[in-house]
N, C-alpha and C positions, 0 to 999 in steps of 0.2 A: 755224537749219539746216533747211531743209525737205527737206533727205534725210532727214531720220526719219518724214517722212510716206511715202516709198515706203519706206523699210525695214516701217514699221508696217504697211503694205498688203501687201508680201512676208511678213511675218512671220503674219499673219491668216490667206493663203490657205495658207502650208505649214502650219502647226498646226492646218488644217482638218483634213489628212490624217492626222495619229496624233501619236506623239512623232518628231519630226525627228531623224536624224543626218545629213543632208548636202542641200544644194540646188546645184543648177545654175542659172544666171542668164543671160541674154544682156542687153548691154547697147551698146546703140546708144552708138558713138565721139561724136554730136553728142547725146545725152541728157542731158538737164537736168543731171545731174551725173555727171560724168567717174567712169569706169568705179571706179579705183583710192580715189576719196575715197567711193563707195557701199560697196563692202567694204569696208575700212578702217570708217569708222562701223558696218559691219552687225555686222563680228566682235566690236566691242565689245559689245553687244544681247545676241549669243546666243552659245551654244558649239559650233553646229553647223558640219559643213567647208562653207566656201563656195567653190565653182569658180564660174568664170567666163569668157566667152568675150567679147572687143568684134568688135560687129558695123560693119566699115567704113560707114562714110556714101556715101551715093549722090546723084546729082542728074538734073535734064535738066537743060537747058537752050535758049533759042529760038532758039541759036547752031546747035543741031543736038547738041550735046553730050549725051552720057551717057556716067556714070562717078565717079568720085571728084574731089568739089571741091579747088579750095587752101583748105587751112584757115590763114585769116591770123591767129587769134587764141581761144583757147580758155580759158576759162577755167568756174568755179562758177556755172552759169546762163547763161553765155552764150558765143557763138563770132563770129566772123568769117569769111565762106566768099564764094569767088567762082568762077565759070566758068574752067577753065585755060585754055580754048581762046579765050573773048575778054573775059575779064575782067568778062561780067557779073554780075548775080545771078541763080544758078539756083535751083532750083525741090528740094526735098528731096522725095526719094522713099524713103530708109532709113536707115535708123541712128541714129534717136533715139529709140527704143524701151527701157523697163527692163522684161525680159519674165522670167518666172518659168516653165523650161522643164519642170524635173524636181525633184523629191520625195525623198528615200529615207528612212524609216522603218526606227525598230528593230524 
């Protein structure tokens, strides 16, 4: 399960900051791992409150396109995304990010 390599990496930089009672996360919709199965493993780890926001996926493409891909297929490591406007392959501009926003300390 290599989600516990980014939990281990979130959990490192919040216990930088003191003792943890709560983190904020954003987590890219096309991120290595789907928003719901990174919490779900994180709460088991720790006992802090984890919020979290998913951050839509973006793309171009050389259709002219920008915006939110079809996601044909998503799954633990990987997706399937195409252009809506002419079915090609665009080009990923956001949302596969696991970003570690905010902190809060007792």
């Amino acid at each position: 399960m290599h989600e516990q390599a980014f939990i281990d990496k979130i959990i490192e930089q919040a216990s930088a900051q003191g003792e943890i009672e709560s983190v904020f996360l954003e987590i890219g919709e096309l991120a290595h791992v789907p928003g719901e199965e990174l919490v779900s493993s994180f709460r088991i780890r720790v006992s802090w409150k984890i919020d979290w926001k998913e951050i839509p996926a973006q793309v171009e493409c050389d259709c002219g396109f920008s915006g939110h891909p079809t996601i044909l297929e998503r799954g633990h490591d990987h997706f399937m995304i195409e252009c809506p406007k002419c079915k090609g392959m665009p080009v990923i501009v956001a949302g596969t990010d696991i970003k570690l926003v905010s902190v809060r300390v007792k």
